[in-house]
C-alpha positions as CSV (number, residue, x, y, z in Angstrom):
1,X,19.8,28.0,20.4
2,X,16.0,29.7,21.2
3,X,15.1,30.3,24.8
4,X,12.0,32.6,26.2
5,X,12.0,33.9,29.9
6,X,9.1,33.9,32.3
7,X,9.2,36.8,34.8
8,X,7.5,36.6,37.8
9,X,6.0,39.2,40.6
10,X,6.9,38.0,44.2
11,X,8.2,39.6,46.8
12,X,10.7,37.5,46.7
13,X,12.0,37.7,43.5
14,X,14.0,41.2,42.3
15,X,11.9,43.6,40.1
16,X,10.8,42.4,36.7
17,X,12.7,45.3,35.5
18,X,15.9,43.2,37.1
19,X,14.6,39.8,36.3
20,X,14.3,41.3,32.5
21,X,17.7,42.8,32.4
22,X,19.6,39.4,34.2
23,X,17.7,37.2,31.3
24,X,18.5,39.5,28.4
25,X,21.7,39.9,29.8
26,X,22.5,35.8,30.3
27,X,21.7,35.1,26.7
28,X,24.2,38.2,25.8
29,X,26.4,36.1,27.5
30,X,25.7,32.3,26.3
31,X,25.0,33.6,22.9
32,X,21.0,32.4,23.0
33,X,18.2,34.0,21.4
34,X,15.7,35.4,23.2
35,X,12.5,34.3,21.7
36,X,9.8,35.9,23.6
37,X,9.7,37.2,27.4
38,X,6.5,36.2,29.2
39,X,5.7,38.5,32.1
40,X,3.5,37.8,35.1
41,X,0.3,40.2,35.7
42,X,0.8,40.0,38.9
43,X,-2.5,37.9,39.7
44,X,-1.7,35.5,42.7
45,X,-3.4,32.3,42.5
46,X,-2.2,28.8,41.6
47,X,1.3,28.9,39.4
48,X,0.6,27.2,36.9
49,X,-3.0,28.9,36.1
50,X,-1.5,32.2,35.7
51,X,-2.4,33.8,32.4
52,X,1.2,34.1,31.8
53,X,2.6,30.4,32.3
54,X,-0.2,29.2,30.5
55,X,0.7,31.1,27.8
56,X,4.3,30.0,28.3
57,X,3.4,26.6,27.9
58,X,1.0,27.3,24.9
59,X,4.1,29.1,23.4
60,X,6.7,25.9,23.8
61,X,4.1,23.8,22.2
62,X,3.5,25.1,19.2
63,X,6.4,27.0,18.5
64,X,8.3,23.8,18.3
65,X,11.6,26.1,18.5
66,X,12.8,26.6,21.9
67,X,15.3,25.4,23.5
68,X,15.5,26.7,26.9
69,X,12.9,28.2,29.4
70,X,15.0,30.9,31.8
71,X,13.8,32.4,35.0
72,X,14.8,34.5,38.1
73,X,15.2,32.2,41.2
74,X,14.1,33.7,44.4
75,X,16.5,34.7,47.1
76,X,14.4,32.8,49.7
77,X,12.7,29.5,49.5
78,X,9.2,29.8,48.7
79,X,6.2,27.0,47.0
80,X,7.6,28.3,43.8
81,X,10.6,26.9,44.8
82,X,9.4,23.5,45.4
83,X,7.8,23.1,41.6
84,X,10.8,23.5,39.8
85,X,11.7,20.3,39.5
86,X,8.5,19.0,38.8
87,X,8.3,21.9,35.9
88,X,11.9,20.6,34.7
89,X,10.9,16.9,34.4
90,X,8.0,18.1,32.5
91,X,9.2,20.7,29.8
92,X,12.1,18.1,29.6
93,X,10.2,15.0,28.9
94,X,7.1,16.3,27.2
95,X,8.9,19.3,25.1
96,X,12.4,18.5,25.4
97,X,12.6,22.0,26.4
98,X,15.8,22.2,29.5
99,X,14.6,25.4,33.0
100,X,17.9,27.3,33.3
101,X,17.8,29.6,36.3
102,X,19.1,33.0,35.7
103,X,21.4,34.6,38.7
């Protein structure tokens, strides 16, 4: 099974240094292969018009190979928070693609 990982600068979030070693690390462990890691530039506008998670999206829909779309949950609440299951029911419906948070 294909998966990529979108990283993410918040304060919230651990370092993308962290965030890259707990995805690499979780598809060690559930034997995945890690496709491509998309890395936020750090900008901070809307989330879904960052450079990065457009790209991510781009990616899924042409690639037509990935399976799963992993990310590093924030410690506290935060917006970001509040669009994941909007950005589940929509990589599931329209990609078939399944968000996995990664701990």
């Amino acid at each position: 099974m294909n998966a990529i990982g979108y990283i993410r600068i918040s304060p919230h979030l651990k370092t993308i240094g962290d965030q890259e070693i707990a995805i690499k690390k979780f598809c060690t462990e559930k034997g995945l292969n890690l496709l491509m890691l998309f890395k936020d530039s750090g900008e901070y506008n809307e989330d879904r018009e960052r450079e990065s998670w457009l790209a991510v999206e781009e990616y899924v829909q042409y690639s037509g190979e990935v399976n799963f779309l992993l990310f590093v949950l924030p410690e506290k609440i935060t917006r970001y928070n509040k669009l994941i299951d909007d950005v589940q029911d929509h990589f599931r419906r329209k990609y078939n693609v399944l968000l996995v948070a990664v701990v």
